[in-house]
C-alpha positions as CSV (number, residue, x, y, z in Angstrom):
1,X,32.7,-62.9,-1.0
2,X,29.1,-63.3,0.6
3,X,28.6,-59.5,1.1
4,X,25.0,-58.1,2.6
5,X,24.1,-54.9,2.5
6,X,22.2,-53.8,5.3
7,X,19.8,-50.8,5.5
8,X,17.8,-49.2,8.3
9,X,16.6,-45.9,6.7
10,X,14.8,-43.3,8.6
11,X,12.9,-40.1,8.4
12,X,16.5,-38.0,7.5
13,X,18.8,-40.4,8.1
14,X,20.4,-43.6,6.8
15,X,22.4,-46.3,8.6
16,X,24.1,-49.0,7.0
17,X,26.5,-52.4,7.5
18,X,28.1,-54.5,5.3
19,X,28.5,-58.1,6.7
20,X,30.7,-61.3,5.0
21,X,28.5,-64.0,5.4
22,X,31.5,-66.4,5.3
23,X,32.1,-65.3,8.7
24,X,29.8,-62.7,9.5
25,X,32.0,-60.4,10.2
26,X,31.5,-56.6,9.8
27,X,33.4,-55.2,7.1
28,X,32.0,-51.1,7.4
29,X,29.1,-49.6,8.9
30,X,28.0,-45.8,9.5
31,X,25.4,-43.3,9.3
32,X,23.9,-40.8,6.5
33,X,22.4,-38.0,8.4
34,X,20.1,-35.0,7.9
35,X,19.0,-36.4,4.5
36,X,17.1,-33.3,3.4
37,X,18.9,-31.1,5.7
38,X,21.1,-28.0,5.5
39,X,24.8,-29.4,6.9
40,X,24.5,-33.2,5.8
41,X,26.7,-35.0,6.7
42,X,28.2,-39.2,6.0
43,X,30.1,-40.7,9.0
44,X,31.8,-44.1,7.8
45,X,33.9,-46.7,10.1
46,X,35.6,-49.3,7.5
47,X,36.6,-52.0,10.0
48,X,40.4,-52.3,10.7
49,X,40.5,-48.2,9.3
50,X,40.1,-44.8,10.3
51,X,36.6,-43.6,10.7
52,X,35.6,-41.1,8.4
53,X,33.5,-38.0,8.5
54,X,32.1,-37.2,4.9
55,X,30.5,-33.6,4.5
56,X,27.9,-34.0,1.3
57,X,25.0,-32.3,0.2
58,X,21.8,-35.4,0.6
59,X,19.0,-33.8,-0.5
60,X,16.9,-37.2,-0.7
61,X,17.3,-41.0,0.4
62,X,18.7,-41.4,-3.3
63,X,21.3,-38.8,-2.4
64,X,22.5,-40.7,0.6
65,X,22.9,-44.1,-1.2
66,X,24.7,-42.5,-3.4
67,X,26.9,-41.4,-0.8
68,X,26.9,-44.5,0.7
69,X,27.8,-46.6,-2.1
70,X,30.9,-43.9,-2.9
71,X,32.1,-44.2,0.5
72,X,32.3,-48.4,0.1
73,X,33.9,-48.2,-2.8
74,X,36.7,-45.4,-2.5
75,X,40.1,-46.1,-3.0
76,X,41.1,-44.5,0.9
77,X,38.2,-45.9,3.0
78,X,36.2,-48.2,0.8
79,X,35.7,-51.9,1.2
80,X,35.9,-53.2,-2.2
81,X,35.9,-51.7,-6.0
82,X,32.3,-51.9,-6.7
83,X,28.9,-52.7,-5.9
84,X,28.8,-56.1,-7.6
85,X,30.6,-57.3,-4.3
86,X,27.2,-57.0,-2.9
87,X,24.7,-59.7,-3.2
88,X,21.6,-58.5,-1.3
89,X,20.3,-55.6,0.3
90,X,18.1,-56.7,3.8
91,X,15.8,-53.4,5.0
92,X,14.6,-53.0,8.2
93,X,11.0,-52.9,7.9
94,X,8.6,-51.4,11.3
95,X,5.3,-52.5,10.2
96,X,4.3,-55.8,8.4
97,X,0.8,-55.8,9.7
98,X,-0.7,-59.3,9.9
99,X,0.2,-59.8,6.4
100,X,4.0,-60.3,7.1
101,X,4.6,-63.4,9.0
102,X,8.6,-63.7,7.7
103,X,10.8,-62.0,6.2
104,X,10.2,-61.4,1.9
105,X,12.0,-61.0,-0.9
106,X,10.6,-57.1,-2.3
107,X,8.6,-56.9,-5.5
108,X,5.5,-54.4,-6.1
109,X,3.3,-56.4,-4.2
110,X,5.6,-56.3,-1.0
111,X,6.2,-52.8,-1.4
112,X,2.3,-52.4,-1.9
113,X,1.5,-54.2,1.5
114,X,4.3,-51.9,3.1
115,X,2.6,-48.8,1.9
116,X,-0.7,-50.2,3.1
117,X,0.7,-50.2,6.8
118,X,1.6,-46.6,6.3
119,X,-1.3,-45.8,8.5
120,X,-0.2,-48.1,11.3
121,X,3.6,-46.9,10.9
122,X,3.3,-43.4,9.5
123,X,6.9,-42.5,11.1
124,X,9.0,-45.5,9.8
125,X,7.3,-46.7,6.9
126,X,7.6,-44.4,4.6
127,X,11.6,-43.9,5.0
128,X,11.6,-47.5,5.1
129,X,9.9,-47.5,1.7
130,X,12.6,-45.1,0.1
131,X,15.1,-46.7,1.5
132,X,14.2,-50.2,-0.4
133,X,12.9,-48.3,-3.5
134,X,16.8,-45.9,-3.4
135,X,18.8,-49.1,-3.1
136,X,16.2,-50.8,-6.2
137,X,17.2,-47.4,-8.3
138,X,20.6,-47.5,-7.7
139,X,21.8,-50.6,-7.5
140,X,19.6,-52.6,-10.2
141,X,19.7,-56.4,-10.5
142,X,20.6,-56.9,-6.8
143,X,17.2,-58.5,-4.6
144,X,16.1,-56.9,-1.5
145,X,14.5,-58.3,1.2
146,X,12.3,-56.5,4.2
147,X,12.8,-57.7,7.4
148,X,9.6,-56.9,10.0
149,X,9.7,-55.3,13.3
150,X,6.4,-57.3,13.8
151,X,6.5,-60.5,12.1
152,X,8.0,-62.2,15.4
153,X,4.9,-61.5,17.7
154,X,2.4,-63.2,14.7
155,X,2.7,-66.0,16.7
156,X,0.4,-64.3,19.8
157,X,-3.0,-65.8,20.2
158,X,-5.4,-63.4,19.3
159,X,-6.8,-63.3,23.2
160,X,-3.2,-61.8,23.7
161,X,-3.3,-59.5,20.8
162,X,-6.8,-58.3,20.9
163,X,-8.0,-55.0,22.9
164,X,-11.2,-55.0,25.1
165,X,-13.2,-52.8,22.8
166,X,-15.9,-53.9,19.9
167,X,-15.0,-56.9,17.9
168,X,-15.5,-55.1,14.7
169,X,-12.5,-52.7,15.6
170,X,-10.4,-55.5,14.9
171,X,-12.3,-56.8,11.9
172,X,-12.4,-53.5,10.1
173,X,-10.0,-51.6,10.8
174,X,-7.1,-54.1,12.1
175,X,-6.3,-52.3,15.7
176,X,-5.0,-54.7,18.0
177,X,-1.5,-55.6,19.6
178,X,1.2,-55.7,16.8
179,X,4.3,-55.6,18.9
180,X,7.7,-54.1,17.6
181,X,11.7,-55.0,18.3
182,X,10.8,-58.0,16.8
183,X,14.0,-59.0,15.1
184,X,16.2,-58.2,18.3
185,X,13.6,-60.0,20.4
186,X,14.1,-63.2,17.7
187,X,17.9,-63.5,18.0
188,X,17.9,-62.7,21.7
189,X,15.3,-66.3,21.5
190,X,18.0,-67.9,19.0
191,X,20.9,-66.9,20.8
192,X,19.5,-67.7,24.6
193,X,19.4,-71.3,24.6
194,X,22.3,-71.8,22.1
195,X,24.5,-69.8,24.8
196,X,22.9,-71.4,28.1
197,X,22.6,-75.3,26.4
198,X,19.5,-75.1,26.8
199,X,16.7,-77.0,24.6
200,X,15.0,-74.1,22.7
201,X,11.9,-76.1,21.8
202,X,11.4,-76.3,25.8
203,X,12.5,-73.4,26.9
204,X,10.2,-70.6,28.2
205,X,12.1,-67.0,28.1
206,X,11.5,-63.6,28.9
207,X,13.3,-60.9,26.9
208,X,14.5,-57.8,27.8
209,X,15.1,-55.4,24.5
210,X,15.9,-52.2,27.0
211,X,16.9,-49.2,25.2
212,X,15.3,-45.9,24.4
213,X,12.4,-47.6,23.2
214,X,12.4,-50.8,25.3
215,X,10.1,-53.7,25.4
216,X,9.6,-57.3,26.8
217,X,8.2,-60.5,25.0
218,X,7.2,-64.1,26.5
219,X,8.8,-66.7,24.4
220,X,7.6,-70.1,24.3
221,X,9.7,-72.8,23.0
222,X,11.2,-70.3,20.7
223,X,7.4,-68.6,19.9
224,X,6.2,-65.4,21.2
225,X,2.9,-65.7,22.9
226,X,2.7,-62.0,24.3
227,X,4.6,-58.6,24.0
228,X,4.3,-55.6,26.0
229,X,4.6,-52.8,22.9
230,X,0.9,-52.5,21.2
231,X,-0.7,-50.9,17.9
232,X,2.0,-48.9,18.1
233,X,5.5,-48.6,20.0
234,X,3.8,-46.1,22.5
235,X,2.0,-49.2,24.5
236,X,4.0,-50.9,27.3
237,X,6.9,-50.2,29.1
238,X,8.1,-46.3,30.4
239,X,10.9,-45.6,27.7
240,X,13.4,-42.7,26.8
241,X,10.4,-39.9,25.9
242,X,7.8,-42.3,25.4
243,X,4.7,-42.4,28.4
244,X,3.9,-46.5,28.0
245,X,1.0,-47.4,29.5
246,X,-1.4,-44.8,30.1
247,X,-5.3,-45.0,30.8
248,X,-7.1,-43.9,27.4
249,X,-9.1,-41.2,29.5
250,X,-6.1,-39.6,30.4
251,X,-6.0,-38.9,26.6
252,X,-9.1,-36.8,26.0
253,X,-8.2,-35.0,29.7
254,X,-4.9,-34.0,28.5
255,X,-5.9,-32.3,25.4
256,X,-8.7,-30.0,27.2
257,X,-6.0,-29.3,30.1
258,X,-3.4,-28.6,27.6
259,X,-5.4,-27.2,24.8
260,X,-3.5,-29.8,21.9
261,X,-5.1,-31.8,18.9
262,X,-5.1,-35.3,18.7
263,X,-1.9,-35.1,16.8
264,X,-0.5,-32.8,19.7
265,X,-1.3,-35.2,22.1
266,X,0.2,-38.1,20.1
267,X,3.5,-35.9,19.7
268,X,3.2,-35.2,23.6
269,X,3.5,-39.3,24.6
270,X,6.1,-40.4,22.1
271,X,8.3,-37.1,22.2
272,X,7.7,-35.1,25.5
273,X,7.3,-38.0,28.0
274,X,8.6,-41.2,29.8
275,X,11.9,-40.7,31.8
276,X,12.7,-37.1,30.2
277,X,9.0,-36.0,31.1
278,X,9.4,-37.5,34.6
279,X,12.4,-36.2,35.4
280,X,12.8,-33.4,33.7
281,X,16.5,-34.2,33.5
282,X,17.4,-36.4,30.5
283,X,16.3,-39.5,28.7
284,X,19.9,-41.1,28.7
285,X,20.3,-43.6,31.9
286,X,23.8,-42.4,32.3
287,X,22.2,-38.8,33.1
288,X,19.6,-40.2,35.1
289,X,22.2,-41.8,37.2
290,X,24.0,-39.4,37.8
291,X,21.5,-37.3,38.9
292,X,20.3,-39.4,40.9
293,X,23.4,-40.1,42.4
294,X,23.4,-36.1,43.3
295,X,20.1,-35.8,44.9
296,X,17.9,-35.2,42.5
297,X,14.6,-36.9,43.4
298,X,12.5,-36.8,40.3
299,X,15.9,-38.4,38.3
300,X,15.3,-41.3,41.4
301,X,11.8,-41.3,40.8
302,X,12.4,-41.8,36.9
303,X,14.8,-44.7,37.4
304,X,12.3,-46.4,39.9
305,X,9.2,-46.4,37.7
306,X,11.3,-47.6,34.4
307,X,12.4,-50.4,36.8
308,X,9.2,-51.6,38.4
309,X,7.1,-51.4,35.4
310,X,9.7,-54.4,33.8
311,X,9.8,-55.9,37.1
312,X,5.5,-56.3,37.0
313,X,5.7,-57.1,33.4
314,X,8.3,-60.0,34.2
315,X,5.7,-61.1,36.7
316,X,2.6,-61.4,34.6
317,X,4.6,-63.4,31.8
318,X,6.4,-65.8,34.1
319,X,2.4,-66.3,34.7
320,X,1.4,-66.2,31.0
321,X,4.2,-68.8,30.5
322,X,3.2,-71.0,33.6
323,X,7.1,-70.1,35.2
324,X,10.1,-69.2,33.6
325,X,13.5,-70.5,32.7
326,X,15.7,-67.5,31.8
327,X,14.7,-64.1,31.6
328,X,17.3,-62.4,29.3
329,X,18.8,-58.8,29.0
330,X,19.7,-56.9,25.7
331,X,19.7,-53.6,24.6
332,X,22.0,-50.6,25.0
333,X,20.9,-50.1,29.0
334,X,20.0,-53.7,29.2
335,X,23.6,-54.8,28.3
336,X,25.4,-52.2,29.9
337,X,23.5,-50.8,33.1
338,X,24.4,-52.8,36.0
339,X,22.0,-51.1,38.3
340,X,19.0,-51.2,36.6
341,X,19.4,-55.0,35.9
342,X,20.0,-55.7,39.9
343,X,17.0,-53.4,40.6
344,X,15.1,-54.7,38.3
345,X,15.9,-58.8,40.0
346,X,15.8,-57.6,43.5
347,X,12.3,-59.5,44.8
348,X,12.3,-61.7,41.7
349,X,13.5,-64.3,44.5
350,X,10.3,-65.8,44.6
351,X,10.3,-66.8,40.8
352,X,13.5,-68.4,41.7
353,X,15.7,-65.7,41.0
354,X,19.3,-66.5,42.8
355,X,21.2,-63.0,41.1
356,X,24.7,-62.6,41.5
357,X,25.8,-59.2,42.1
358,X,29.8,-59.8,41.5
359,X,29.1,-61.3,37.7
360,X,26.8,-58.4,37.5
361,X,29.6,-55.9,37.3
362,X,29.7,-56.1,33.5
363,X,28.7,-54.1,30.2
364,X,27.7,-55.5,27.0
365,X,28.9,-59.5,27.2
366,X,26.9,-62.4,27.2
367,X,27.1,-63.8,31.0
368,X,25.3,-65.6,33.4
369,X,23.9,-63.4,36.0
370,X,22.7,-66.3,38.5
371,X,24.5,-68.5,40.8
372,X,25.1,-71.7,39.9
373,X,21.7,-73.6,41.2
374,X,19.6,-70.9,40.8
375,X,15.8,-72.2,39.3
376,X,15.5,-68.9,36.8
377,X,18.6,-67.9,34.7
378,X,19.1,-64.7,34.0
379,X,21.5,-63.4,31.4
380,X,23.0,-60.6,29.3
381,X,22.6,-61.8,25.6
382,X,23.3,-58.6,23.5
383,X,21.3,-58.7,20.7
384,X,22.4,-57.9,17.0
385,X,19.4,-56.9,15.1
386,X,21.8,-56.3,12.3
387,X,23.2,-59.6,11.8
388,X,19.5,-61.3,12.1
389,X,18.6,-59.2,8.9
390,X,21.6,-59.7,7.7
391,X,21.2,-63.6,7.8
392,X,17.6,-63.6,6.8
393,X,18.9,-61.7,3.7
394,X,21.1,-64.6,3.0
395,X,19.2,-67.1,3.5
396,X,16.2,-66.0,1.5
397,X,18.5,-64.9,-1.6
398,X,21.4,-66.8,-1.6
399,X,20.8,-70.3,-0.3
């Protein structure tokens, strides 16, 4: 069997799939969390079993593969005997700077680059580091490949990438527009046309990653040429707890008003902000929603700036891309919140937009979301960041 292991290892926590690339079907996945943590704990879901709730002591990364690697192979809940079932591990890499344009098989000089973006990533990168070195430790002899949240935006020309400030920014010190979600935003531009019929080397998309963290990219002919999410995820769109777009001035005035650090401030956009800091409710939709739907104003309020902010983004890349031929939804609210994807369309009529609100009553299917005639598509294409890795993995190692 063609097993891949796959591995998206974060700051205390470690999720994993194994997909059969003879069919790629999902044979476990699950979760190691609070690595390093009093009360860790290993939740496991072998497909076609019960799911299983492991209580073990993960002190480290190497700890959780270890407890990853028993639950896959135990006689009860396990998947096969022993790890030689597996014949690559794919990683989930955040930052590949401009020195990952694809996906690489990991030796010391890959692993060197990754620790060179540290700076750029200093959240993901380093879990995403001992989560490739772990898997290298215990499970020798079996290659590894990193797969980069930012390698699918290398295709931007640098008049989209670049910031407005002094040229030498850029040269020295490499700050300009990276974009993230890059692997979701490449199989939601594989999957689009291959779903519509559509010729994906004339095809110019716009795709909706909508999630906690949610961003948009303008794909031409299957390349991106812009992406809303900048040096860091923190650029862009209002997300879960994260502010988006902000003018840099508020920065400095923040941290006199509120007597924080730098760091503080940092901590204040990406943790205390976007739809929880507007609200002051939640930063799950579902909440939002329903307090909305009671009367609560600054819920409303929340749910109306999320939802205009995509809708001007939509607008300036049907622009960038001289019109648009499908503008596609994915992500955990953009496959399964009906509302804010009609918001969201309403006044997109002009683009050609023709939405049809009785296909819209659905949650997490691929469908056409347009009448039949309509000039702009626009469909639900759930993404599977998983299996893209997973197939990159393959490809790269075993083909």
């Amino acid at each position: 069997m063609k097993n891949v292991l796959i591995i998206n290892a974060g700051s205390s926590s470690l999720k994993y799939q194994i997909i059969n690339m003879d069919d790629e079907s999902i044979l476990a996945k699950g979760i190691a969390e609070r690595i390093g943590i009093d009360n860790s704990v290993l939740v496991h879901s072998p497909t076609g079993k019960d799911k299983v709730t492991i209580e073990v002591v993960m002190d480290n990364h190497g700890d959780a593969m270890k407890a990853v690697i028993s639950a896959l192979t135990d006689k009860n809940h396990g998947v096969f005997e022993d790890m030689s079932s597996i014949v690559a591990v794919g990683h989930r890499v955040l930052h590949g700077g401009e020195r990952f344009h694809k996906s690489m098989v990991v030796d010391e000089e890959v692993l060197d680059g990754i620790r060179d973006y540290i700076e750029l990533g200093p959240l993901h990168n380093p879990a995403n580091i001992k989560g490739i070195e772990t898997c290298m430790e215990v499970m020798p002899g079996i290659p590894n490949v990193a797969v980069f949240d930012t390698s699918f935006h290398m295709t931007m020309p640098d008049y989209a990438y670049l910031y407005g400030i002094p040229y030498d920014a850029y040269k020295s010190h490499k700050i300009r527009k990276y974009g993230f979600h890059g692997t979701s935003h490449r199989y939601i531009a594989l999957r689009t046309p291959k779903m519509l019929g559509l010729d994906p080397n004339n095809l110019k998309l716009i795709t909706c990653h909508l999630g906690n963290g949610s961003s948009l990219a303008a794909v031409k002919n299957g390349q991106c040429i812009d992406t809303s999410m900048g040096l860091t995820p923190l650029e862009g769109l209002i997300m879960g707890t994260r502010s988006g777009d902000i003018d840099p001035a508020a920065v400095p005035y923040l941290m006199k008003k509120y007597d924080m650090t730098a760091e503080e401030t940092v901590t204040y956009l990406n943790k205390n902000s976007g739809m929880m800091g507007i609200s002051g409710v939640s930063s799950d939709f579902r909440d939002l929603w329903d307090a909305a739907d009671d009367g609560n104003k600054m819920a409303r309020l929340a749910l109306h700036m999320f939802n205009y902010r995509i809708k001007k983004y939509i607008g300036s890349y049907a622009a960038a891309l001289n019109g648009v031929d499908v503008i596609a939804f994915a992500g955990g609210i953009g496959e399964n919140d009906e509302h804010v994807r009609r918001e969201i369309c309403e006044g997109l009529s002009y683009l050609g937009v023709d939405f049809d609100e009785e296909a819209n009553h659905v949650r997490g299917k691929e469908t056409v979301l347009t009448k039949p005639g309509s000039k702009v598509m626009v469909a639900i294409v759930p993404t599977d960041e998983e299996l893209m890795i997973a197939r990159d993995t393959y490809e790269i190692c075993c083909k």
